[in-house]
C-alpha positions in Angstrom: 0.0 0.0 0.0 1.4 3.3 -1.4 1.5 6.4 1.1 0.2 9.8 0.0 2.7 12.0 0.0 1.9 15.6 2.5 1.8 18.9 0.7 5.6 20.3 2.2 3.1 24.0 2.1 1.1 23.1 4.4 0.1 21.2 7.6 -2.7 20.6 10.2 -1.2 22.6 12.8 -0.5 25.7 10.2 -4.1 25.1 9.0 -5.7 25.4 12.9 -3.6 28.0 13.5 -5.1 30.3 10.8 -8.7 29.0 11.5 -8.0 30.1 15.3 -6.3 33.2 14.4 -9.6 34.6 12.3 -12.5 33.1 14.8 -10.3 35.6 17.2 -9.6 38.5 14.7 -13.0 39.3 13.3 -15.0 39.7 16.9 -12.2 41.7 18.3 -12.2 43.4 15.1 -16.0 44.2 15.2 -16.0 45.1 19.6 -12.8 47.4 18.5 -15.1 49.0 15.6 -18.2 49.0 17.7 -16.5 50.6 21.2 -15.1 53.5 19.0 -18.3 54.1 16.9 -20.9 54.0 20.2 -18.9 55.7 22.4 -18.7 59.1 19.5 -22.6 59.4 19.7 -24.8 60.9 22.3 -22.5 63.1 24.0 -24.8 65.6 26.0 -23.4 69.6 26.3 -22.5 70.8 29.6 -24.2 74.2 28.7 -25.7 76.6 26.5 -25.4 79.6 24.4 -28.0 81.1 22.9 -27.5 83.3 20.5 -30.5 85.1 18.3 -30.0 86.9 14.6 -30.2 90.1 16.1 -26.5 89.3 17.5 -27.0 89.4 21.3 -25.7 86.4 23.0 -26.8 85.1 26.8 -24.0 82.8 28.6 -25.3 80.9 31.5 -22.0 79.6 31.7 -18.7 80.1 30.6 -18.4 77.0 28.4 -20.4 77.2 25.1 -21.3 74.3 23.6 -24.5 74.8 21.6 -25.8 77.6 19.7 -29.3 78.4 18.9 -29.5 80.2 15.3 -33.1 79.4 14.6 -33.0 75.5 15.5 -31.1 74.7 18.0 -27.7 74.1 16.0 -25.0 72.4 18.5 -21.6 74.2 18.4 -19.9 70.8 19.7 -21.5 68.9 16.6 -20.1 71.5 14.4 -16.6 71.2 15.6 -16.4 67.8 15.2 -17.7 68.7 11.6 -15.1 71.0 11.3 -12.2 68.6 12.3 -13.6 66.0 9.8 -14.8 68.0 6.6 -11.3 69.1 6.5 -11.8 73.0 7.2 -8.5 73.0 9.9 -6.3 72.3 6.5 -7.1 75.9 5.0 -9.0 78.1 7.8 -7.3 79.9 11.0 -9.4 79.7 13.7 -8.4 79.5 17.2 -11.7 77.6 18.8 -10.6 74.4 16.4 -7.1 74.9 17.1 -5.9 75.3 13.3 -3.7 77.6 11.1 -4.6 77.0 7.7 -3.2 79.8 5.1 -5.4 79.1 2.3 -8.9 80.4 3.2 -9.7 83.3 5.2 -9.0 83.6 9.0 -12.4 82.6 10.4 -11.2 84.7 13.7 -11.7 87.7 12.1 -12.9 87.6 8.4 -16.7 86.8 8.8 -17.5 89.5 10.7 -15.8 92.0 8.4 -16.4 90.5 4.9 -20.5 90.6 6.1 -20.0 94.1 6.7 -18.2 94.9 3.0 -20.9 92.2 1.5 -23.8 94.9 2.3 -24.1 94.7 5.8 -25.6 90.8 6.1 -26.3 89.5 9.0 -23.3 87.4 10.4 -25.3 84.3 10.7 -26.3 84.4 7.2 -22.9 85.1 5.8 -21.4 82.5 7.4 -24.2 80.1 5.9 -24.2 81.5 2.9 -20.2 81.5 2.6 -20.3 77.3 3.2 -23.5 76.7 1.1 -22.1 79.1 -1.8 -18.7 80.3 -1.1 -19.0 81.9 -5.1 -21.5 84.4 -3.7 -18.6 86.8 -1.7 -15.1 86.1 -2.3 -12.7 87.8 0.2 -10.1 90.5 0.0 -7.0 88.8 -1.3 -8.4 85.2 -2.4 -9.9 84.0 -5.5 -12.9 81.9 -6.2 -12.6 78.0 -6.3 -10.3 77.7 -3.2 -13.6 76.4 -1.5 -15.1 73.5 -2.5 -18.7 74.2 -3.7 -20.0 70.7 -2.9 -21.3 71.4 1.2 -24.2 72.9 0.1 -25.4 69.2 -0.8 -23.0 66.9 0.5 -24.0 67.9 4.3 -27.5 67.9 5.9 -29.2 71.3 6.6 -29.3 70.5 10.5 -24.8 69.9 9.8 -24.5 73.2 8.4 -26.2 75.1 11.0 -24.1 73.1 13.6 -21.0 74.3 11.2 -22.3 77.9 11.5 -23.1 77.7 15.3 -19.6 76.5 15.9 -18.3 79.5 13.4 -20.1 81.8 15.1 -19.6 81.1 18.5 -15.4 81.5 17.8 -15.2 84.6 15.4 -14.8 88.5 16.3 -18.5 90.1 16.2 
């Protein structure tokens, strides 16, 4: 009686070992994945700021975290949406900790490029500057350098989160 000859690749051991390895990879995958994703959502603000289109702003505390510009936009939502849209890479602006070159400094900017763009409201500008940054280009930058796709890439209730956080950080 002939004996089969082994594959020299592979072997029973190195076969278990794999099949161990992956029964152990995927679920600690997946509670890695799942820990990180759960623990990001439903973060209540410690306090309020409310702040009305007529500009004048009530603190009850000293640490804003949401903004009311007409529906009750959250300031800490829109920084997060400000870390991950990619706005620190070309805005300046000290609440998000960033010193980007290549859009205006949102420290100062807003409040005087709403002046020069007839007087709008701040609020408005700053919307209007996210959802259609063609309509005003600043002093000393040209038109392109902001993507036009936020208007419909992010949700309504994101871009009033985006302009609450904006808002609450720049010079009035």
């Amino acid at each position: 009686m002939a004996r089969r000859k082994r594959n020299p690749w592979t072997s029973t051991g190195e076969v278990l070992i794999w099949i161990v390895f992956v029964m152990l990879l995927f679920p600690a995958g997946f509670a890695g994945w799942a820990v990180g994703h759960y623990t990001s959502l439903g973060t209540k603000p410690p306090a309020t700021v409310t702040v009305n289109v007529g500009g004048t702003v009530s603190t009850p505390s000293t640490t804003p975290t949401t903004t009311s510009s007409g529906g009750g936009a959250s300031v800490a939502a829109g920084k997060a949406l400000f870390a991950s849209s990619g706005c620190a890479s070309c805005h300046t602006f000290a609440p998000a900790n960033s010193s980007g070159t290549i859009g205006p400094n949102l420290d100062t900017a807003p409040a005087t490029d709403a002046k020069a763009d007839g007087n709008m409201a701040l609020a408005a500008f700053i919307k209007q500057s996210i959802t259609d940054p063609s309509a005003y280009i600043a002093k000393g930058y040209t038109d392109g350098l902001m993507p036009k796709t936020f208007g419909t890439q992010l949700k309504s209730s994101q871009i009033d989160d985006l302009v609450a956080f904006i808002l609450s950080g720049t010079a009035k």
